[in-house]
Backbone as a printed PyTorch tensor [residue, N CA C, xyz], in Angstrom:
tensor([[[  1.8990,  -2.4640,  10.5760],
         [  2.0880,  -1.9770,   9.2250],
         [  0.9460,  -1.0520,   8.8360]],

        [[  1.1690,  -0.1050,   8.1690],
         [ -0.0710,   0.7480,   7.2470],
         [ -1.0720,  -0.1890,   6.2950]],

        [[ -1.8830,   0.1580,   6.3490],
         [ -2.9570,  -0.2450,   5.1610],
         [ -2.6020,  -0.3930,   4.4640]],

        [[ -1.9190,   0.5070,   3.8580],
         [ -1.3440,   0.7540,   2.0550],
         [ -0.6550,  -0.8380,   1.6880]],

        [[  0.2320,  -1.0450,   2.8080],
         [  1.0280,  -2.1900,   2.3800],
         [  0.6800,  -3.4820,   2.6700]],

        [[ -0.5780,  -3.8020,   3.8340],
         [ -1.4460,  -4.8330,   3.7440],
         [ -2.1640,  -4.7120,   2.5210]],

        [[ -2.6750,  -4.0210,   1.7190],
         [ -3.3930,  -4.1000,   0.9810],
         [ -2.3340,  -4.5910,  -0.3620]],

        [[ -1.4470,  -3.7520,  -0.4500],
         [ -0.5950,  -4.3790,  -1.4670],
         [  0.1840,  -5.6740,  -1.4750]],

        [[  0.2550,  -6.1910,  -0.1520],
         [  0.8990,  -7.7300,   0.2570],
         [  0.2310,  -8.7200,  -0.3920]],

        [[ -1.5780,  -8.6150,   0.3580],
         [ -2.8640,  -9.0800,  -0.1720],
         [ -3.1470,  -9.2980,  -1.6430]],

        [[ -3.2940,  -8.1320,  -2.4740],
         [ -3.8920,  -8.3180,  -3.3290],
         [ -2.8920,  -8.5970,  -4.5200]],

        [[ -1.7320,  -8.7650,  -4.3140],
         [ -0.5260,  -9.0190,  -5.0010],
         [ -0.6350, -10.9230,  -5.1890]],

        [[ -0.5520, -11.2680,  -3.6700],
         [ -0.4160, -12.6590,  -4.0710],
         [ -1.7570, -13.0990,  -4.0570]],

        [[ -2.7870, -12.3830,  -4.0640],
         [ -4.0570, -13.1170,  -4.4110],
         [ -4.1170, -13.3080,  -5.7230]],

        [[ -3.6700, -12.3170,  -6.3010],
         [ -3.7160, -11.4750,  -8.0160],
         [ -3.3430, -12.9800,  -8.6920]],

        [[ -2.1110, -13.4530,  -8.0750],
         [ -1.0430, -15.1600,  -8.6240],
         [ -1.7570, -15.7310,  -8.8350]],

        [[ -3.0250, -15.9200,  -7.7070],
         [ -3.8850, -17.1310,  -7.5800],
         [ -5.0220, -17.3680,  -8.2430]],

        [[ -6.1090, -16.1960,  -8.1450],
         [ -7.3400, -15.8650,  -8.9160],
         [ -7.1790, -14.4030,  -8.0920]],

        [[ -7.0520, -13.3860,  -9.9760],
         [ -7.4590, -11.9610,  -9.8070],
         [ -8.9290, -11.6290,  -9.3280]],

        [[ -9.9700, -12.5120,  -9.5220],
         [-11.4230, -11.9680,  -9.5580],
         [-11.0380, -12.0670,  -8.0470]],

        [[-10.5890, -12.4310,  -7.0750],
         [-11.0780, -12.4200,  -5.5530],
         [-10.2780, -11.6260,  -4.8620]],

        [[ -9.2990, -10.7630,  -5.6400],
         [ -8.3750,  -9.5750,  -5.2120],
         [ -9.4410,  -8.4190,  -4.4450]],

        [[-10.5390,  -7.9870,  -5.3230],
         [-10.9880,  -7.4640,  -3.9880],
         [-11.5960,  -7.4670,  -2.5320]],

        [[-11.8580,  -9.2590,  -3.2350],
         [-12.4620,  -9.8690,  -1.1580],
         [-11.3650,  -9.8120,  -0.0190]],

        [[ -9.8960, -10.7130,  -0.9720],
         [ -9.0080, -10.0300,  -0.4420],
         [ -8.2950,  -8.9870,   0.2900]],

        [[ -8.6990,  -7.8760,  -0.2330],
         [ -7.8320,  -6.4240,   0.2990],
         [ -9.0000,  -6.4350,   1.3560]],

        [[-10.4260,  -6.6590,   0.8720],
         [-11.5410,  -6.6100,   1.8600],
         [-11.1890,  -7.2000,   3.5310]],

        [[-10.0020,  -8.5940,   3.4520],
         [ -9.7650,  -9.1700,   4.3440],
         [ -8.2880,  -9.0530,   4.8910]],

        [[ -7.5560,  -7.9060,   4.1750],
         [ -6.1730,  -7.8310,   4.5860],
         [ -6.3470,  -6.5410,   5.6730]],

        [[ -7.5930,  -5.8330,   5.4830],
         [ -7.5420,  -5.0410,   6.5300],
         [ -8.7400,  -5.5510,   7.6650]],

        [[ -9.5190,  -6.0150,   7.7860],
         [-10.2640,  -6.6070,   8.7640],
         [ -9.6410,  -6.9260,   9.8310]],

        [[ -8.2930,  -7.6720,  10.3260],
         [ -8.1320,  -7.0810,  11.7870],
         [ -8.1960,  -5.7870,  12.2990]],

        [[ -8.0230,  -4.4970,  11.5120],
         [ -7.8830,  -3.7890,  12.0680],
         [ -9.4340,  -3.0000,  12.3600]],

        [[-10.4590,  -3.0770,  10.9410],
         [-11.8880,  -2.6550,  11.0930],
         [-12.7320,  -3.4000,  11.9170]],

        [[-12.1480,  -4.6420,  12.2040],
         [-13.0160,  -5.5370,  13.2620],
         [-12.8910,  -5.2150,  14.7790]],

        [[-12.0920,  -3.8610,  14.9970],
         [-12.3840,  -3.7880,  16.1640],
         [-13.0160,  -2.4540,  16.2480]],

        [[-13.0370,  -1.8670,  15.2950],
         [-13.8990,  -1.0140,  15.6100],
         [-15.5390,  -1.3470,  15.2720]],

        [[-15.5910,  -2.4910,  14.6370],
         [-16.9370,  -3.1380,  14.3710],
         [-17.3350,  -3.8940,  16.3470]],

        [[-16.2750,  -4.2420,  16.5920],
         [-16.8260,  -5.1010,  18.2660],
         [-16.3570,  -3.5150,  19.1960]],

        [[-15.7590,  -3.1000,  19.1910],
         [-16.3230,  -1.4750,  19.7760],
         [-17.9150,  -0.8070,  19.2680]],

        [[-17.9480,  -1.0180,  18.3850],
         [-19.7300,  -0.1890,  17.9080],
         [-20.6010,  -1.3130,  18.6940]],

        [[-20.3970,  -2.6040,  18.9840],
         [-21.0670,  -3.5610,  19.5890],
         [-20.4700,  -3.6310,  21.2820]],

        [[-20.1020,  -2.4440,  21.6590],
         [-20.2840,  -2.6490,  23.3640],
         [-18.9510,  -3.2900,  23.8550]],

        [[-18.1140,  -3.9790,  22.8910],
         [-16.5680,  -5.0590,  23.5650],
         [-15.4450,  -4.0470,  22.7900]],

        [[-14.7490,  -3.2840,  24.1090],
         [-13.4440,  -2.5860,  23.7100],
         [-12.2700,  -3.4360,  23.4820]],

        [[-11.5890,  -3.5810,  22.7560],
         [-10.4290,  -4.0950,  22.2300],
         [ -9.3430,  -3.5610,  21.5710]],

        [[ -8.2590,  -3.5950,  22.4670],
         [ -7.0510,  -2.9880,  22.3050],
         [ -6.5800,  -3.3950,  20.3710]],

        [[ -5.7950,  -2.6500,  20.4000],
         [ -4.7050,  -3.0560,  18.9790],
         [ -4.0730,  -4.3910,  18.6590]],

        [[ -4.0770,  -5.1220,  18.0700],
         [ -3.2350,  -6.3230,  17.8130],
         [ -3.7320,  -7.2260,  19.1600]],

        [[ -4.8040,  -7.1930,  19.4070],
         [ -5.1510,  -8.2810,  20.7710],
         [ -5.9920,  -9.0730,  19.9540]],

        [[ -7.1980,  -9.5060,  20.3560],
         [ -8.4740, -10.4740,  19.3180],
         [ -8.5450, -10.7100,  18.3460]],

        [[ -7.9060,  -9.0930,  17.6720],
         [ -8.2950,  -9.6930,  15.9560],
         [ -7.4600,  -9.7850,  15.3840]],

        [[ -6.5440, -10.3540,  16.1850],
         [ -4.9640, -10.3330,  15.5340],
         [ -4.4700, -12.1540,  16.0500]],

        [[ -5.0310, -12.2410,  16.2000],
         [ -4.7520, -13.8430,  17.0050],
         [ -4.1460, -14.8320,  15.8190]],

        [[ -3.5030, -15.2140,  15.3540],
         [ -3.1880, -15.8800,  14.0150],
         [ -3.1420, -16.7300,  14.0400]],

        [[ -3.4680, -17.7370,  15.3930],
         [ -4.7560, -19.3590,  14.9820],
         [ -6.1550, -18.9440,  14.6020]],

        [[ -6.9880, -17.8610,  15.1930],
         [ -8.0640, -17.4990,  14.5060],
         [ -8.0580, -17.6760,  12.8990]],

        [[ -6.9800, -16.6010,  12.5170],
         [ -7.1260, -15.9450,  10.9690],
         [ -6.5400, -17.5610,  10.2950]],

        [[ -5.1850, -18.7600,  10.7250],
         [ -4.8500, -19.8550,  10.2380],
         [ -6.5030, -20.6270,   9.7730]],

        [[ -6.8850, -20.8840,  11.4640],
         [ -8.2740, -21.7380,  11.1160],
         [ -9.8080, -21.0780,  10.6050]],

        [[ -9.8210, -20.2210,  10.2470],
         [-10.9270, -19.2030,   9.3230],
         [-10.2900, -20.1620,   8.0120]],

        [[ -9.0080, -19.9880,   7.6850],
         [ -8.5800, -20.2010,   5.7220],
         [ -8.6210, -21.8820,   5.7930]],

        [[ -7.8680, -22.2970,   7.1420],
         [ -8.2220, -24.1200,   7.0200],
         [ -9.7350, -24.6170,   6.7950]],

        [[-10.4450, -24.0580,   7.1580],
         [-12.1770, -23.9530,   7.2910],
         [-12.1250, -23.8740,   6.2930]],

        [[-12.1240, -22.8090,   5.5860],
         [-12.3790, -22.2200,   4.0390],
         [-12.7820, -23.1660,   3.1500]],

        [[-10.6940, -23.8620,   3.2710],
         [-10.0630, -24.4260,   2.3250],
         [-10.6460, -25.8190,   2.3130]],

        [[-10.9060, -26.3870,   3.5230],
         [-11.3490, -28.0540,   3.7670],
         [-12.4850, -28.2280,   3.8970]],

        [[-13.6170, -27.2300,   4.4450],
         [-14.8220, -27.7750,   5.2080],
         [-15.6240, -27.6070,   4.2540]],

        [[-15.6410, -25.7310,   3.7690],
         [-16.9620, -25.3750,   2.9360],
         [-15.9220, -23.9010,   2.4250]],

        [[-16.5640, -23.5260,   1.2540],
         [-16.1790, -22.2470,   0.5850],
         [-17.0910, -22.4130,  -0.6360]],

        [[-17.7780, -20.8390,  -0.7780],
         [-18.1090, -20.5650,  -1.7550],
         [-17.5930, -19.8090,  -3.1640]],

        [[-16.9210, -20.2620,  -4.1010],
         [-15.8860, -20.0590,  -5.2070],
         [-14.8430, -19.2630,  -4.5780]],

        [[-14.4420, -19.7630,  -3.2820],
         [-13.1350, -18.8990,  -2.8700],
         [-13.2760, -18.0340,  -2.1910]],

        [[-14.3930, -17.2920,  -1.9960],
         [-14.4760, -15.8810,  -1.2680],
         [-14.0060, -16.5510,   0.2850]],

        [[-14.2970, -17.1930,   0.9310],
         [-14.6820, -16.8770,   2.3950],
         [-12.7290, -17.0980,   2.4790]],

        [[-12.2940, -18.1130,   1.4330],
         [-10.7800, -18.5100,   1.6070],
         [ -9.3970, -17.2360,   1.0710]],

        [[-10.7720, -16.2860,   0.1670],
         [ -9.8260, -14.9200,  -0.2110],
         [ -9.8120, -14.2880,   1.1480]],

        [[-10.8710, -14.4280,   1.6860],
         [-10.9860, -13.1350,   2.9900],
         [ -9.7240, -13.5510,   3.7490]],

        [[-10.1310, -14.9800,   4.2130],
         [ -8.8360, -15.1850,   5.3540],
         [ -7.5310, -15.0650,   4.5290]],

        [[ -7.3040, -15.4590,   4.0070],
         [ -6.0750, -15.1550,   3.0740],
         [ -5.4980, -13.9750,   3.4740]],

        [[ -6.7620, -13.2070,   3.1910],
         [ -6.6660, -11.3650,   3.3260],
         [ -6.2400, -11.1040,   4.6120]],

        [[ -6.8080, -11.8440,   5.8850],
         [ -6.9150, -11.3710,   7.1910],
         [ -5.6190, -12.0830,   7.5520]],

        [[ -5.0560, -13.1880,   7.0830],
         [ -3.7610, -13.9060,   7.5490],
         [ -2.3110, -13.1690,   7.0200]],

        [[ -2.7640, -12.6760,   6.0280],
         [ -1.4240, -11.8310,   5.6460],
         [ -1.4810, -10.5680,   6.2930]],

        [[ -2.5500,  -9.9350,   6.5660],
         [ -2.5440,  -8.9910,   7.7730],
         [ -2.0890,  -9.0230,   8.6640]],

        [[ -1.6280, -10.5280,   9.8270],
         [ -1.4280, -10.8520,  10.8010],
         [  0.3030, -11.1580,  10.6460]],

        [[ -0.1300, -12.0220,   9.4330],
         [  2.2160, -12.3160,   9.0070],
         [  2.4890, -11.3930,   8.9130]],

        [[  1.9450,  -9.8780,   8.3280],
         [  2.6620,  -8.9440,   7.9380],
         [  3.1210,  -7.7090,   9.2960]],

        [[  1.7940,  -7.7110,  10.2710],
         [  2.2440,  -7.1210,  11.7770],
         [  3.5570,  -8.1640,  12.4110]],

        [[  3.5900,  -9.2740,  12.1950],
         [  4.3510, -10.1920,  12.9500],
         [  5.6210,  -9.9620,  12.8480]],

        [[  5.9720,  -8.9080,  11.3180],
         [  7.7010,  -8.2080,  11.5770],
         [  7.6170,  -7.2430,  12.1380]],

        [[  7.1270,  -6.7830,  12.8340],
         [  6.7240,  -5.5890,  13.7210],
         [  7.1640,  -6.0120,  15.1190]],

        [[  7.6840,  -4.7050,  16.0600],
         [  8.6750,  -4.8910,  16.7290],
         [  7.3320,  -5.2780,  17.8320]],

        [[  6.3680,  -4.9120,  18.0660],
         [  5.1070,  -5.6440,  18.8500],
         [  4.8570,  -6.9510,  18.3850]],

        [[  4.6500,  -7.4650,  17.1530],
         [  4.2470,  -8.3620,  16.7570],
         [  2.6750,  -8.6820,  16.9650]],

        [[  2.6290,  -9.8730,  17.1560],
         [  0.9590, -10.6010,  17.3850],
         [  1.0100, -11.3240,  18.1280]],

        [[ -0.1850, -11.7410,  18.9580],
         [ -0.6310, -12.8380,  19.6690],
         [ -0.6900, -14.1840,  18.6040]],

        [[ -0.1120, -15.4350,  19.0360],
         [ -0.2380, -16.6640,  18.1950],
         [ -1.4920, -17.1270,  18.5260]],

        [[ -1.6120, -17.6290,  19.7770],
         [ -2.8270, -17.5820,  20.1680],
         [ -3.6790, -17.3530,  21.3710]],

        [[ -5.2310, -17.6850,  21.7250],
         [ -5.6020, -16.7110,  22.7740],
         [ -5.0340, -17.4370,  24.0360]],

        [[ -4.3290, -18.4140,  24.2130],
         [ -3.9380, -18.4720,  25.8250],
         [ -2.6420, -18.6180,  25.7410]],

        [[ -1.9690, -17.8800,  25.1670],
         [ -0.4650, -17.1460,  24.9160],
         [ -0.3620, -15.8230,  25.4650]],

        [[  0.3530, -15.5470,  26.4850],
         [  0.5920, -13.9430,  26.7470],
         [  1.7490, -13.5300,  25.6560]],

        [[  2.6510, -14.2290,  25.1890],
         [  3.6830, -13.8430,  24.1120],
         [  3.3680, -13.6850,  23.3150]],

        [[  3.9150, -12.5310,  22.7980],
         [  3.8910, -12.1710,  21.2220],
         [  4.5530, -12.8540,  20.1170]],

        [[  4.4400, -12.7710,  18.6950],
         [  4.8490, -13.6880,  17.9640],
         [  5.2590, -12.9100,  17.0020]],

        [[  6.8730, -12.8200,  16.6960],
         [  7.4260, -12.3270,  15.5790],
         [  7.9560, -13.2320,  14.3330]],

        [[  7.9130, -12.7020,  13.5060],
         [  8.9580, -13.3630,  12.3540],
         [  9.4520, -12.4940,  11.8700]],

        [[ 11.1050, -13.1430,  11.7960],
         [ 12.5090, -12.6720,  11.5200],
         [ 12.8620, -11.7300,  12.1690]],

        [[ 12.2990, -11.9620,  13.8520],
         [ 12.9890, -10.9610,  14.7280],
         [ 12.3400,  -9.6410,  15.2450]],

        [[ 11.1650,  -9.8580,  14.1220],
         [ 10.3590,  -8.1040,  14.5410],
         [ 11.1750,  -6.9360,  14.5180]],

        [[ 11.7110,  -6.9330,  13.1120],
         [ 12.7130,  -5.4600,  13.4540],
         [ 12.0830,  -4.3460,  12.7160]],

        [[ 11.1840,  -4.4520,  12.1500],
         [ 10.5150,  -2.9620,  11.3020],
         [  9.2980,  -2.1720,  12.2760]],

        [[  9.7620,  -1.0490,  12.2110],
         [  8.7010,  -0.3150,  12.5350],
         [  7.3940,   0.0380,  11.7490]],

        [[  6.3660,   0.0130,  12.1910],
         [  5.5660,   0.6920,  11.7190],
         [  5.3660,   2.0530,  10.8490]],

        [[  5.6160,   1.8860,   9.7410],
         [  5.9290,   3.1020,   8.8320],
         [  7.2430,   3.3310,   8.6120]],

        [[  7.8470,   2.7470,   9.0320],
         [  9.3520,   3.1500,   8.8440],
         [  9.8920,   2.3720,   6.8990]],

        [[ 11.0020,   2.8730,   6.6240],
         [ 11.3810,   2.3750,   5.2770],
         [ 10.9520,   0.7380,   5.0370]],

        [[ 11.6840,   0.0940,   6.1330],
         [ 11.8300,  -0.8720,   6.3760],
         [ 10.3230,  -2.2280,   5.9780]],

        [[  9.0990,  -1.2280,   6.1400],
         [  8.4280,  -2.3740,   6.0940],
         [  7.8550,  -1.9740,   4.6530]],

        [[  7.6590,  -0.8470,   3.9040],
         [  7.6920,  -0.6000,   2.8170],
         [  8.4180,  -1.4940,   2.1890]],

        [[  9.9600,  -1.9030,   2.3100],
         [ 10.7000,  -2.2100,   1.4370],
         [ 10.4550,  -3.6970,   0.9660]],

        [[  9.7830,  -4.3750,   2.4950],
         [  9.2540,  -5.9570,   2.6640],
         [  8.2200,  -5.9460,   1.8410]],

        [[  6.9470,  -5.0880,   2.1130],
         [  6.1040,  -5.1770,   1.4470],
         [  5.8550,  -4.9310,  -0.1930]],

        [[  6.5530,  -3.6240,  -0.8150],
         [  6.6770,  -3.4350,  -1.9340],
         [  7.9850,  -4.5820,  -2.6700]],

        [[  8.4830,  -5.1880,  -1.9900],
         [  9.3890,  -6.6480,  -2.3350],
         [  8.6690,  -7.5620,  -2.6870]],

        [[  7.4090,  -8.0130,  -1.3220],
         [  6.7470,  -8.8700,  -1.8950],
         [  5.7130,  -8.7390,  -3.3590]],

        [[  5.7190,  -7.1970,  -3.6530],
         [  4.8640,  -6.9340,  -4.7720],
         [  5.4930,  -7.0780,  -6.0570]],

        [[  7.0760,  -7.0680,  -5.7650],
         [  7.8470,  -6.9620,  -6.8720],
         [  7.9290,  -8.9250,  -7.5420]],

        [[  8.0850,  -9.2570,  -6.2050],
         [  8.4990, -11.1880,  -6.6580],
         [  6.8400, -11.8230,  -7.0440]],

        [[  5.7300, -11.2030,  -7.0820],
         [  4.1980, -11.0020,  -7.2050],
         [  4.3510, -11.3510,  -8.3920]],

        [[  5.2300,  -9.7150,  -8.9820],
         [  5.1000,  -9.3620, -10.5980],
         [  6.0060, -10.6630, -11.4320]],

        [[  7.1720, -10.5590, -10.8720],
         [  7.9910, -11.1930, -11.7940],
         [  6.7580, -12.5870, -11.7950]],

        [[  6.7220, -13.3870, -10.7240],
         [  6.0770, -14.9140, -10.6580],
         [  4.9500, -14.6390, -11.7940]],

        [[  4.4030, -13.4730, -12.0920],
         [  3.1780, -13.7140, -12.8430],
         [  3.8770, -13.2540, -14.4390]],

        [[  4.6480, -12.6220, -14.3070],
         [  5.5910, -12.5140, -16.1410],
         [  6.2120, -13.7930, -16.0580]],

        [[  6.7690, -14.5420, -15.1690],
         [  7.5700, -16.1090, -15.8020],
         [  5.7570, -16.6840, -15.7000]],

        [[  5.3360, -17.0110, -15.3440],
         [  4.1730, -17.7740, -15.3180],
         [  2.7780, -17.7880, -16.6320]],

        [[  3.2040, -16.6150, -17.3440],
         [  2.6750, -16.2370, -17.8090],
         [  2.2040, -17.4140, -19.0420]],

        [[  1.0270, -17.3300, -19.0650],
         [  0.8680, -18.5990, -20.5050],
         [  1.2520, -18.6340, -21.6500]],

        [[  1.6900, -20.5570, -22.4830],
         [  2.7630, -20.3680, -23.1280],
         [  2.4070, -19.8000, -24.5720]],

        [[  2.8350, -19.4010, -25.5820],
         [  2.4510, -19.0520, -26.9800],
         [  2.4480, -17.7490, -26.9020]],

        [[  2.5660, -16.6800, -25.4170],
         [  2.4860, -15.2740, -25.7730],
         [  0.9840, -14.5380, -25.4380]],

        [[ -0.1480, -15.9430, -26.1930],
         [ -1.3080, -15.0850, -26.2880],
         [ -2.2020, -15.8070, -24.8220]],

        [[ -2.8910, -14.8700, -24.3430],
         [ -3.3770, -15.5620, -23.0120],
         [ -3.7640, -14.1730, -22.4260]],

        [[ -4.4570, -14.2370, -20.9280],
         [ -4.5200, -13.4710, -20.1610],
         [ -4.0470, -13.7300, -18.7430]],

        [[ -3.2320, -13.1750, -17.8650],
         [ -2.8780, -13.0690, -16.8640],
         [ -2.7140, -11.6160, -16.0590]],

        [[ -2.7750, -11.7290, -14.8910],
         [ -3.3560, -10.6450, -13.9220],
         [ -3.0810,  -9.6020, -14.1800]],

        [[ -4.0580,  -8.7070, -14.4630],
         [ -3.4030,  -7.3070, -14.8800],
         [ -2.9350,  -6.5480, -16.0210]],

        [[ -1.9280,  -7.9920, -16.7400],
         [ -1.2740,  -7.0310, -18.2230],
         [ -2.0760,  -8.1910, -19.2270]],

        [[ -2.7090,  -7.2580, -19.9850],
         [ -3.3960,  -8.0280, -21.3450],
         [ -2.6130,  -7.7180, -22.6660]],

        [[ -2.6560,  -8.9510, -23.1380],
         [ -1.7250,  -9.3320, -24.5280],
         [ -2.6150,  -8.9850, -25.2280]],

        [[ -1.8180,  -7.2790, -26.0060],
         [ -2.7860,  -7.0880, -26.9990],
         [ -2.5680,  -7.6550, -28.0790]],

        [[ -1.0230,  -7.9830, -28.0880],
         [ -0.3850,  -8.8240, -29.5520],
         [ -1.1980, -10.1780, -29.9350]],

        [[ -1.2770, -10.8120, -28.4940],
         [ -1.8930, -12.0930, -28.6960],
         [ -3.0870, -12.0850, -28.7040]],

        [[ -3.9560, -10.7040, -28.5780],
         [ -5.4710, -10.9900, -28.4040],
         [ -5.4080, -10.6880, -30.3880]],

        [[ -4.8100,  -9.9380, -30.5400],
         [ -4.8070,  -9.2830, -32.3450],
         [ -4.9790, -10.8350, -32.9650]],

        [[ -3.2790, -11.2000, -32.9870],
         [ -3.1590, -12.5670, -33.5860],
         [ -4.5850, -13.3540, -33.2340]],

        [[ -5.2130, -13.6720, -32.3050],
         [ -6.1840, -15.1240, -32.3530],
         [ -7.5600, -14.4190, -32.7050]],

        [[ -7.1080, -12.6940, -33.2890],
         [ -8.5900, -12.1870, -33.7300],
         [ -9.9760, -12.0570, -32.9080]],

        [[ -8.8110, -11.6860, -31.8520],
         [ -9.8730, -11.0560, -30.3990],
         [-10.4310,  -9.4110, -30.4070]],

        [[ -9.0170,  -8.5830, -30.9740],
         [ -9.3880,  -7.6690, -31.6790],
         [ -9.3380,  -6.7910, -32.8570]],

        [[ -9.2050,  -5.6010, -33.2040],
         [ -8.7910,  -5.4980, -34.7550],
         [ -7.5350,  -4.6800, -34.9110]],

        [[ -7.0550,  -4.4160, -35.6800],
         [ -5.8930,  -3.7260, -35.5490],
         [ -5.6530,  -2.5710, -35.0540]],

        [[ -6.4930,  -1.9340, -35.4450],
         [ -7.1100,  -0.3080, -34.9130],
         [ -6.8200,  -0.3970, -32.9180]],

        [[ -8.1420,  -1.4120, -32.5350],
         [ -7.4990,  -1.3380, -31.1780],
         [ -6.4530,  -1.6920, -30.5350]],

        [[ -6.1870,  -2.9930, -31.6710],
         [ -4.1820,  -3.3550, -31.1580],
         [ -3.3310,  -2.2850, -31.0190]],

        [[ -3.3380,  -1.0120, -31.7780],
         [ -3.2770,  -0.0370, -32.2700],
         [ -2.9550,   1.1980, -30.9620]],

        [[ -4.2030,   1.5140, -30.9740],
         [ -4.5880,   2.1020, -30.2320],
         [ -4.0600,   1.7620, -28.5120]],

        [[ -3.7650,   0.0840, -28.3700],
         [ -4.0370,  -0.4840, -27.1050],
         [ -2.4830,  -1.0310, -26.5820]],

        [[ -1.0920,  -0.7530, -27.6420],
         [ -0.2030,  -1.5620, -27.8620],
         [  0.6750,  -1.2440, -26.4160]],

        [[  0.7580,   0.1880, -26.0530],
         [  1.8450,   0.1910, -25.8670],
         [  1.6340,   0.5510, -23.8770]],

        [[ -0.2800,   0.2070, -23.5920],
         [ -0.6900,   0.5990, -22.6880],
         [ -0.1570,  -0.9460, -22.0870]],

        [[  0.3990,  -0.9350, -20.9460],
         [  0.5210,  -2.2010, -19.7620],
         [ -0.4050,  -2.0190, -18.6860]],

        [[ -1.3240,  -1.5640, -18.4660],
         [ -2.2490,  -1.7890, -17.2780],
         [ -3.7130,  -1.5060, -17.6300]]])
């Protein structure tokens, strides 16, 4: 898959979870692919979708995270970041290594999108779309609140967060 749409896979369903770690996130939705040019600048050549694509690595990086130790989430945004990198090559007609003493590759739902083709756009900007809706039904109850991205200017006015002027000014902006 392109960047564009790891990054938008990433920081979409991180956004659901906690927005503040959306950018460690995107930081970690592309890291299989900068990590090999980081162990190339260090002397170890590594093909495409081989090492840093392994998706027991990127699984047990977020199980670590999640169970052992994490500091307010970051190390569990990264893998997050780096595991949806790996699900998201895995509809790809190459796919990924599951793990390192596997010569097979590992698809889900068949590996039928190409790389750049409509097809993985349509997966990826899908998953951005069911992102949005989950965070408008989810949204907190009474109206007034904050959730990822769109700020209630109605509800910040009403609880006298701000004044009318910027309600005003701020009403009809969504992002």
């Amino acid at each position: 898959m392109k960047w564009i749409n790891h990054l938008a896979i990433a920081g979409a369903t991180t956004a659901l979870v906690s927005p503040a770690l959306v950018p460690v996130a995107l930081l970690g939705s592309t890291a299989p692919d900068w990590l090999e040019w980081v162990l190339e600048k260090f002397g170890h050549r590594v093909r495409h979708r081989t090492l840093t694509h392994i998706m027991l690595y990127w699984i047990g990086a977020l199980v670590f995270a999640l169970v052992l130790w994490d500091f307010h989430g970051i190390l569990a945004a990264f893998a997050w970041g780096g595991l949806s990198h790996v699900l998201a090559d895995s509809f790809t007609v190459t796919g990924v290594p599951f793990s390192p003493f596997s010569d097979r590759r590992f698809h889900l739902f068949g590996g039928r999108l190409r790389t750049g083709g409509s097809g993985e756009y349509g997966v990826a900007w899908g998953i951005v779309g069911v992102c949005v809706v989950l965070a408008m039904l989810f949204k907190p109850h009474g109206g007034a609140g904050w959730y990822p991205f769109f700020p209630d200017w109605g509800g910040m006015y009403q609880e006298g967060v701000v004044d009318a002027k910027e309600w005003k000014d701020n009403r009809l902006k969504f992002f």
